[in-house]
Backbone as ProteinMPNN parsed JSONL, in Angstrom:
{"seq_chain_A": "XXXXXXXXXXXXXXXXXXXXXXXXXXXXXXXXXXXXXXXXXXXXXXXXXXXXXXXXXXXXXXXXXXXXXXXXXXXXXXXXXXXXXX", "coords_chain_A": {"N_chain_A": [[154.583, 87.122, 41.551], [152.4, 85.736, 39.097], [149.234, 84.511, 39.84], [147.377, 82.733, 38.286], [146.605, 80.958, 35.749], [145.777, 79.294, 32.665], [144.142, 76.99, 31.084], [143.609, 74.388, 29.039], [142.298, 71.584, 27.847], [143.278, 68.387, 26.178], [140.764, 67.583, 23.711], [138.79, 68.607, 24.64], [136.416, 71.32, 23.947], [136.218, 73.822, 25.198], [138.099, 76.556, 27.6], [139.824, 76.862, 30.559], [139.908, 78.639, 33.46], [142.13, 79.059, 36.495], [142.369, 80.435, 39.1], [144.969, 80.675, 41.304], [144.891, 81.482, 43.989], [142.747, 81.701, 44.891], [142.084, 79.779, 44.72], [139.847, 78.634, 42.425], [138.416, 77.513, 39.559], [136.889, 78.169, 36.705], [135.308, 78.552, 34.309], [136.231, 80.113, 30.581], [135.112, 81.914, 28.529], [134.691, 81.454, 24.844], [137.43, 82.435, 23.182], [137.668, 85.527, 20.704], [139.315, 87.15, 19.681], [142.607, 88.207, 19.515], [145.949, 87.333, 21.588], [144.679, 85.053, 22.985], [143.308, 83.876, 21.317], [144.636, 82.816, 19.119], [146.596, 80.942, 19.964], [144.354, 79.336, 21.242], [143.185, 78.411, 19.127], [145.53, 76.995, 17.639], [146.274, 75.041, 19.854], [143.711, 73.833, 19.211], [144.275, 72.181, 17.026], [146.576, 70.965, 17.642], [148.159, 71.196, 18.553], [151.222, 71.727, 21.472], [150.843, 74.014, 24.009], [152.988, 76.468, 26.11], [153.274, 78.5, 28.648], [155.525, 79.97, 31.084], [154.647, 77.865, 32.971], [156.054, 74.693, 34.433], [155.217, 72.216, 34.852], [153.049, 70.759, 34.267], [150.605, 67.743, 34.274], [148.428, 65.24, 33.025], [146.298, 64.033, 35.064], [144.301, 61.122, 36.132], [142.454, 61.075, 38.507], [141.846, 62.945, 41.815], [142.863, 61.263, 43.857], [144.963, 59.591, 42.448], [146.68, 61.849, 41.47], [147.373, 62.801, 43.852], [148.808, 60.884, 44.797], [150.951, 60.428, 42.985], [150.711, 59.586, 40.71], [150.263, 60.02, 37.42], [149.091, 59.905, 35.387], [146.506, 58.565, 33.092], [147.416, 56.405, 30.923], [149.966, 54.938, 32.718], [152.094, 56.007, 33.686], [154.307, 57.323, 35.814], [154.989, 59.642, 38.642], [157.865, 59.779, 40.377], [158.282, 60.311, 43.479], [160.975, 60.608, 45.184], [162.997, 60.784, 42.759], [161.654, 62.085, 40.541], [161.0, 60.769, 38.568], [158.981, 60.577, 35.369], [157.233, 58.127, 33.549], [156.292, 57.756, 30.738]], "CA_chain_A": [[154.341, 85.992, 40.68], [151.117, 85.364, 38.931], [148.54, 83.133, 40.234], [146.503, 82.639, 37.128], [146.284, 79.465, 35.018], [144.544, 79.693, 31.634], [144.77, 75.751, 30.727], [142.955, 73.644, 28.548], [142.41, 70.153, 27.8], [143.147, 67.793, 24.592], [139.692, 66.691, 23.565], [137.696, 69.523, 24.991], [136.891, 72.623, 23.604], [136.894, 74.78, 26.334], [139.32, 76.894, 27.941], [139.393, 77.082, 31.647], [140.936, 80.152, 33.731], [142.667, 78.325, 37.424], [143.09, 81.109, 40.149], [145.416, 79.767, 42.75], [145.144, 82.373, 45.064], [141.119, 81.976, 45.418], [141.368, 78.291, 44.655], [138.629, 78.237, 41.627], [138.417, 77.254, 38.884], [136.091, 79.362, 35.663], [134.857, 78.661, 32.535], [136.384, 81.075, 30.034], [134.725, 82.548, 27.105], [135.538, 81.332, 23.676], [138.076, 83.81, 22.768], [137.497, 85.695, 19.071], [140.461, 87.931, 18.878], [143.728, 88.316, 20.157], [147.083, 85.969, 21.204], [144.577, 83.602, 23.091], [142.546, 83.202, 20.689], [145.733, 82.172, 18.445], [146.887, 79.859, 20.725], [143.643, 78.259, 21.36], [143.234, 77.612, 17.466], [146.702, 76.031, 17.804], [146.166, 73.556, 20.187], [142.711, 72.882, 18.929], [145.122, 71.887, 15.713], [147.017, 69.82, 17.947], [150.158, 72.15, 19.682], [151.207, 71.862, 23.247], [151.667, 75.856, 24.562], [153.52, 76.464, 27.198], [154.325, 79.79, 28.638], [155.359, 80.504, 32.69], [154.844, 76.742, 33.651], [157.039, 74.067, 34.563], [154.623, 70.828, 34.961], [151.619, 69.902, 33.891], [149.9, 66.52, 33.785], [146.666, 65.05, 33.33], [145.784, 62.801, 36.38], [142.517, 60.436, 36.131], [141.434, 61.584, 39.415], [142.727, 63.707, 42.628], [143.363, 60.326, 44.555], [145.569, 58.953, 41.295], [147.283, 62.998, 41.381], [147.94, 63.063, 45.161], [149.482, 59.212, 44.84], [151.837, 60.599, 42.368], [150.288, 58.861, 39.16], [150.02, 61.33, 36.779], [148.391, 59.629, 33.788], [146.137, 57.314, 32.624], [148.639, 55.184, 30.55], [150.721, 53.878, 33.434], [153.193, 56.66, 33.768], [154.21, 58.125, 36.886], [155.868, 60.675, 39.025], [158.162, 58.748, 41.673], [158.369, 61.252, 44.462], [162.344, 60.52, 45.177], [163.558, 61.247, 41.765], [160.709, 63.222, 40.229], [160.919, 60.129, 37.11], [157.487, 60.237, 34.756], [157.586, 57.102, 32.161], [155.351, 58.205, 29.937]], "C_chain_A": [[152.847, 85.885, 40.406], [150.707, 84.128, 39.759], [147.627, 82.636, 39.417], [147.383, 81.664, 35.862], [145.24, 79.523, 33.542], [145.125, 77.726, 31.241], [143.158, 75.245, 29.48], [143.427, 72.29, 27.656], [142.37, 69.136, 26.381], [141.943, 67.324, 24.465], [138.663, 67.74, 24.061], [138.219, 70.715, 24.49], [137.225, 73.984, 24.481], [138.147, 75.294, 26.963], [139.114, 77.192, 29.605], [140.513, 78.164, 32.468], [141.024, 79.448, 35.833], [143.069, 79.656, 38.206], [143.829, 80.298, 41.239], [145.478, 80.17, 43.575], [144.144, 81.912, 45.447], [140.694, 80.326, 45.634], [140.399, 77.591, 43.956], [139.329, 77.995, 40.766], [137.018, 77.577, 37.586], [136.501, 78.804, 34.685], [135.335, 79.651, 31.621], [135.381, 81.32, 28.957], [135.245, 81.821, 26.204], [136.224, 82.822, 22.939], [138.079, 84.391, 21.367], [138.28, 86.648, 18.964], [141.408, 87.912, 19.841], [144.984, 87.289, 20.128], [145.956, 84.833, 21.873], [143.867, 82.964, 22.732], [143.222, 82.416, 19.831], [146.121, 81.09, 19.201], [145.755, 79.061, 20.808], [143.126, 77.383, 19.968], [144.492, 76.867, 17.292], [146.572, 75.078, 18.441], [144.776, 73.106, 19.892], [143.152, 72.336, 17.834], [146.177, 70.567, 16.478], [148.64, 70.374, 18.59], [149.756, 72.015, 20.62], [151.667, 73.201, 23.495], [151.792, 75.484, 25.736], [153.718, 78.106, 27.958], [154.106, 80.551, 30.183], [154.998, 79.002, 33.009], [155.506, 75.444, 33.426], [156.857, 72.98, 34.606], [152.834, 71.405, 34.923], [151.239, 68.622, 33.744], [149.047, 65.91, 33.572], [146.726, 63.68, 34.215], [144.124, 62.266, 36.147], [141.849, 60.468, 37.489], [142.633, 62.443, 40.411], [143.52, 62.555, 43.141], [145.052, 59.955, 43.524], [147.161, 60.611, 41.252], [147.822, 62.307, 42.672], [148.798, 61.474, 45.54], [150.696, 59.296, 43.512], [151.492, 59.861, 40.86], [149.644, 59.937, 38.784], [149.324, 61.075, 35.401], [147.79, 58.624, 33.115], [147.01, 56.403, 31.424], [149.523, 54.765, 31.492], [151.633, 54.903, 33.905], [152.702, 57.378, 35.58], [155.109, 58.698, 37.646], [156.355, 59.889, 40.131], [158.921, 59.996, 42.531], [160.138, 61.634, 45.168], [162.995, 61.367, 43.872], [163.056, 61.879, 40.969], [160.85, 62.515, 38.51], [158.973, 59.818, 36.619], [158.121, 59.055, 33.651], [156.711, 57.356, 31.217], [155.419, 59.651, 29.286]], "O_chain_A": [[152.061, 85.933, 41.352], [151.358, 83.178, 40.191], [146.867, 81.888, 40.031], [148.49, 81.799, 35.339], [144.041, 79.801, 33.584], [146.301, 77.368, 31.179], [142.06, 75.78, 29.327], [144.467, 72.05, 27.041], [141.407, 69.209, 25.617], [141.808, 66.374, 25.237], [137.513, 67.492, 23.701], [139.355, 71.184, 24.423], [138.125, 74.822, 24.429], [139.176, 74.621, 26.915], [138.097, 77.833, 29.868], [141.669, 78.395, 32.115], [139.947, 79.421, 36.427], [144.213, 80.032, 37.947], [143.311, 79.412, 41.919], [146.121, 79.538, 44.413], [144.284, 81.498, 46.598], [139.763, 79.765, 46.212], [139.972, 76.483, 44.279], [140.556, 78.095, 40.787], [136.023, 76.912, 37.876], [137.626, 78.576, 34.24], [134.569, 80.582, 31.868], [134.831, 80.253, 28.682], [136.348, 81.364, 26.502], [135.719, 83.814, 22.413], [138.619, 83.581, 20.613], [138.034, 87.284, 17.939], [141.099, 87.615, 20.995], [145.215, 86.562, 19.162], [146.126, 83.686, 21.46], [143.513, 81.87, 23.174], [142.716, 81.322, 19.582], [145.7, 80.056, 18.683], [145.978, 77.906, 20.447], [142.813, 76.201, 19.824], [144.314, 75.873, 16.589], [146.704, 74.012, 17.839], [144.518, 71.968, 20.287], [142.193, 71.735, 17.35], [146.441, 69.49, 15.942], [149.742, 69.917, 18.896], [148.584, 72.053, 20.993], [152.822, 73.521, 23.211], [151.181, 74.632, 26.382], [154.608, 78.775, 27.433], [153.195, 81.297, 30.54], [155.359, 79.139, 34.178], [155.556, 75.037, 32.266], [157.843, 72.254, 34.475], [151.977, 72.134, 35.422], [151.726, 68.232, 32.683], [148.418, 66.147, 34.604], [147.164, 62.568, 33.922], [143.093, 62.93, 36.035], [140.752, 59.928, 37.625], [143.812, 62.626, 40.109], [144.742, 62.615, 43.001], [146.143, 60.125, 44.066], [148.348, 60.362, 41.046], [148.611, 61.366, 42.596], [149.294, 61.23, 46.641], [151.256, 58.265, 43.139], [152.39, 59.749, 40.025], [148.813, 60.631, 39.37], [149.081, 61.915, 34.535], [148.485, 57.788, 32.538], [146.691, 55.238, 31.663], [150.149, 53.852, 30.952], [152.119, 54.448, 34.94], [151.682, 57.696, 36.191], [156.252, 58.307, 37.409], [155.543, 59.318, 40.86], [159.996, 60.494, 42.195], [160.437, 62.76, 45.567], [163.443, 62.503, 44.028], [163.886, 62.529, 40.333], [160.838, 63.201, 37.488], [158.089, 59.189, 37.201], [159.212, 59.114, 33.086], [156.395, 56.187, 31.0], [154.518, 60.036, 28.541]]}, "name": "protein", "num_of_chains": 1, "seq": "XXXXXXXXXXXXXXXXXXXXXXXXXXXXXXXXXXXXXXXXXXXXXXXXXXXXXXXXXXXXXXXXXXXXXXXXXXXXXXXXXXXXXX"}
């Protein structure tokens, strides 16, 4: 299974590259050819890509993550039933 994360964030241009093996986290390049450069012109347009993961959320801090609140609007992950409202 990969351990590699290419993510990036609504509102920033950057693209960031998430090893989970090593535990970092890297700045990518702005990409000028290829699929992720296509993709990253897509969601800088406003698409959500997906491809190989199963959750994502944006948390307003680790504390707010590791407490199961997954999103600054109110929504959140309830650890029993795995319900987000948001």
């Amino acid at each position: 299974m990969a351990n590699i994360v290419v993510l990036g964030l609504q509102g920033e241009e950057g693209l960031w590259m998430v090893d989970l093996g090593a535990g970092t986290v890297t700045a990518l390049p702005v990409p000028t050819t290829g699929a992720l450069k296509a993709a990253d012109d897509l969601r800088k347009a406003g698409a959500t890509i997906s491809k190989g993961v199963n959750l994502a959320a944006l948390a307003t801090s680790a504390e707010a993550a590791s407490g199961g609140y997954m999103d600054a609007g109110g929504g959140y992950m309830d650890t029993d039933g795995g319900y987000m409202d948001k």
